[in-house]
C-alpha positions in Angstrom: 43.7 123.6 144.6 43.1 126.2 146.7 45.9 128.6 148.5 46.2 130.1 152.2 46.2 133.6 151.7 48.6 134.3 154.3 51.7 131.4 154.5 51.1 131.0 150.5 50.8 127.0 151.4 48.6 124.7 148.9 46.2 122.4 150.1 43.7 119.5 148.6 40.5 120.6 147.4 38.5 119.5 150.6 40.9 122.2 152.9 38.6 125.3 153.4 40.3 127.0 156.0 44.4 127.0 157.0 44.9 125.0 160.2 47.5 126.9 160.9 46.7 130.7 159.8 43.5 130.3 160.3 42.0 131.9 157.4 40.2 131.0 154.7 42.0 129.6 151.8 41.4 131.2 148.2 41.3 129.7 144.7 44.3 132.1 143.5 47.4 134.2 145.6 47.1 137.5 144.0 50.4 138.3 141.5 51.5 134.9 141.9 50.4 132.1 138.3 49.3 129.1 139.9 48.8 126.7 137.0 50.8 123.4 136.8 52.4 124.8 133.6 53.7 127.8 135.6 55.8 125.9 138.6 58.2 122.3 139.0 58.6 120.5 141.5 61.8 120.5 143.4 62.1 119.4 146.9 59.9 117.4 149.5 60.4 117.9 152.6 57.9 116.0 156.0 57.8 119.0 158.2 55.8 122.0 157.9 58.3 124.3 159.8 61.1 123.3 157.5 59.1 124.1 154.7 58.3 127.2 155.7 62.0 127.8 156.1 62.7 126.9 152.8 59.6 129.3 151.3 61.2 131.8 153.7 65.2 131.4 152.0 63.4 131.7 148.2 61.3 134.2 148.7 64.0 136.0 150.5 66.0 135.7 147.0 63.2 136.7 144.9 62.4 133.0 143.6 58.3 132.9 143.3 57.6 129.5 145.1 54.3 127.5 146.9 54.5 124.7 149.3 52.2 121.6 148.3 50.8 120.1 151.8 49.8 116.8 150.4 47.8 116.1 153.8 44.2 115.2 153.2 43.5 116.2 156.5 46.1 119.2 157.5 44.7 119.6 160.6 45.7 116.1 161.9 49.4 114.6 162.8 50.5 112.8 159.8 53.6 110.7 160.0 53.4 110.4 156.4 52.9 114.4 155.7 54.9 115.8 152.6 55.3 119.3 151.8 56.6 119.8 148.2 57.8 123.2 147.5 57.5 124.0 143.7 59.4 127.3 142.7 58.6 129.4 139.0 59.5 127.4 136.0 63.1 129.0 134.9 64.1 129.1 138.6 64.7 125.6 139.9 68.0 126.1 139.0 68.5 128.8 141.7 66.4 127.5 144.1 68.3 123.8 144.3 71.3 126.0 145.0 70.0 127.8 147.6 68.0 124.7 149.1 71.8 123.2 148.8 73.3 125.9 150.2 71.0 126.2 153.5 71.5 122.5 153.7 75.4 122.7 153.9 74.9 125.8 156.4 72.5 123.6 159.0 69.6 126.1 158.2 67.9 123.2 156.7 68.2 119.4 157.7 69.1 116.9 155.1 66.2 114.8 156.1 64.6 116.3 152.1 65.0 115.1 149.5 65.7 116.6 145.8 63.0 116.1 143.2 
């Protein structure tokens, strides 16, 4: 699936272009594995800006992490949009905590959910 560039979001294969950055998206982010193997699943959130508060708190704590937009259309209102975030194998441990944390805090709503 290919990657924005820019806000490291995943998108479906028929996303050529980042509706929000507006850039075109790449097979690969540079230093970052991107198979299946390499990343689990760990929290789904239906906002893009919380997500990208999330992605913000792990990277912020060194915890490699990508955002799933499972939108077929991005560019389009989706009441059903879900954004899974998916953090380096070895680190979902951490990143719960800190997902937990940010929750408790208010920096994150508990509308998520833990997967």
């Amino acid at each position: 699936m290919p990657f924005c560039p820019q806000c490291r979001f995943e998108y479906q294969g028929s996303v050529k272009t980042c509706p929000e950055c507006k850039v075109d998206l790449v097979a690969a982010l540079e230093g970052v594995p991107t198979t299946d193997e390499d990343f689990i699943e760990v929290y789904s959130v239906n906002n893009r800006m919380e997500a990208d508060v999330i992605r913000s708190l792990l990277e912020e704590e060194k915890v490699p992490c990508l955002i799933r937009d499972t939108r077929v259309f991005p560019v389009l209102p989706d009441w059903r949009a879900q954004f899974i975030v998916q953090v380096f194998r070895g680190k979902e441990d951490q990143a719960r905590k800190l997902i937990e944390e940010a929750r408790t805090d208010g920096a994150v709503s508990d509308q998520g959910k833990f997967l």
